[in-house]
C-alpha positions in Angstrom: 0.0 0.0 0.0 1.1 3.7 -1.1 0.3 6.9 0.3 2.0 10.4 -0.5 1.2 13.5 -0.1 2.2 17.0 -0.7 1.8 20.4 0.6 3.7 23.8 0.0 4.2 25.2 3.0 4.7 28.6 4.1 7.9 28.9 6.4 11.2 28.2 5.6 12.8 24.9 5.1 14.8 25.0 8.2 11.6 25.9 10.0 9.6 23.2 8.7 12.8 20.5 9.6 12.9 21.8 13.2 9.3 21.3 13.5 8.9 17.8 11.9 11.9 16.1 13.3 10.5 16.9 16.7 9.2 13.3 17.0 7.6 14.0 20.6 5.8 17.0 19.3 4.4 15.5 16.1 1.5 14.0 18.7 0.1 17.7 18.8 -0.6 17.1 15.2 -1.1 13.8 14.2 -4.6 12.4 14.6 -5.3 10.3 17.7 -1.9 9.7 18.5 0.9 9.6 21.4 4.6 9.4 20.0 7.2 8.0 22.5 11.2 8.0 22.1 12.5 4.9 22.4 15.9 6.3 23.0 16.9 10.2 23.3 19.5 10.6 20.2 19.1 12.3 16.9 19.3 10.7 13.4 19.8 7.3 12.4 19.0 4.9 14.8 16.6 6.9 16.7 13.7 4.6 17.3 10.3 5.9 17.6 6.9 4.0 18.8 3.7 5.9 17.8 0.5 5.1 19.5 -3.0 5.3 17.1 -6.4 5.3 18.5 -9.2 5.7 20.6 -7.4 6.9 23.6 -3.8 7.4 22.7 -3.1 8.8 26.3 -3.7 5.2 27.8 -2.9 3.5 24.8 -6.1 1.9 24.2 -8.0 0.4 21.6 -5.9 1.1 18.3 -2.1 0.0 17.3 1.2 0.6 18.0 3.3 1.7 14.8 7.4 0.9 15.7 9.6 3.0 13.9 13.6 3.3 13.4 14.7 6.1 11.6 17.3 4.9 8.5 18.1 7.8 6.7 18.6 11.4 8.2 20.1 14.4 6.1 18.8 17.4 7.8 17.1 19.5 6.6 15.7 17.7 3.7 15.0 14.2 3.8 14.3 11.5 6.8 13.3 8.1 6.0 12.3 5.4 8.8 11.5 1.7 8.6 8.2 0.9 10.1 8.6 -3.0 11.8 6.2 -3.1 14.2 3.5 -6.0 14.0 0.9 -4.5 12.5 2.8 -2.2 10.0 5.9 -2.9 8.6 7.5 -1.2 5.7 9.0 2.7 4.5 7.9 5.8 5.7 9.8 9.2 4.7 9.6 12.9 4.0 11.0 15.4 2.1 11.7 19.4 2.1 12.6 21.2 -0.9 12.8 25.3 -1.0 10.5 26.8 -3.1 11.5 30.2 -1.9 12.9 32.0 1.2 9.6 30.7 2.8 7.9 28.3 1.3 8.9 24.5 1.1 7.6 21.6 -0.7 6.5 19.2 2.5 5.9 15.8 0.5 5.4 12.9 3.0 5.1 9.1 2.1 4.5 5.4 2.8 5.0 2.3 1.4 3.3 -0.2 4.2 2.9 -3.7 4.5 1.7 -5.7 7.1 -1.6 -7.6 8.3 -3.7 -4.4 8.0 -2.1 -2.1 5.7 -4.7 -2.2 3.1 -7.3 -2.5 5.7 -6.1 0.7 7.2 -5.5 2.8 3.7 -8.7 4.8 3.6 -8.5 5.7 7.4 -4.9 6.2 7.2 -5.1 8.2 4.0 -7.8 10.4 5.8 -6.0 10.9 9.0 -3.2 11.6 7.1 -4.4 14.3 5.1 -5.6 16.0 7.8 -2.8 15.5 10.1 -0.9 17.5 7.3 -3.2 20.0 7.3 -2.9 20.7 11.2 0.9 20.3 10.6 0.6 22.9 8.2 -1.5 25.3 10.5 1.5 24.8 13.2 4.1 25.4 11.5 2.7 29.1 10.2 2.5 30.0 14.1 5.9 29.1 15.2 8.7 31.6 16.2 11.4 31.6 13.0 
């Protein structure tokens, strides 16, 4: 299963990295869900579980999604391999400059696993509009 999906955003590159590599933040944006740090350090080899569902706080009723990250080159690409149970696969983003400020956000997945396809039209929703929050963030945040 494939998703992608791209946005032009308007704040600088560097602005939109800062923001989207905060992996403990991205759970004020995403949809449902609690993002832990498995360990503290930055780039490859950072490992990341994300909690989706009901009640993300108590980790109730949805899935875990366990994440390592495999590529990092700041501040325009980070890739990460999912390999939890449920979803296993590629996950990664990318930033290009558009001008002083505005950057070309795409984000994508390429997911396997017992309920990838099952998931797609949820995931593709929750997604979307995760983005869009994203988006809505990154506008407010100091340069």
């Amino acid at each position: 299963m494939k998703l992608e999906f791209t946005l032009t955003l308007d704040a600088s590159v560097e602005k939109v990295w800062r923001a989207i590599a905060d992996w403990r933040s991205q759970g004020e944006w995403m949809l449902a869900t609690r993002v832990d740090l498995v360990d503290d350090r930055a780039g490859v080899g950072t490992k990341i579980a994300a909690f989706t569902g009901a009640v993300p706080s108590k980790g109730w009723l949805g899935i875990w999604d366990l994440m390592e990250v495999t590529k990092w080159e700041p501040p325009f690409r980070c890739e990460v391999l999912h390999y939890g149970k449920w979803l296993r696969g590629i996950g990664h983003f990318e930033l290009e400059a558009i001008g002083p400020q505005q950057t070309r956000f795409t984000w994508s997945e390429e997911l396997t696993g017992v309920l990838a396809s099952a998931l797609k039209p949820g995931l593709a929703v929750g997604v979307w509009l995760s983005l869009r929050r994203f988006a809505r963030m990154v506008r407010t945040l100091q340069p």
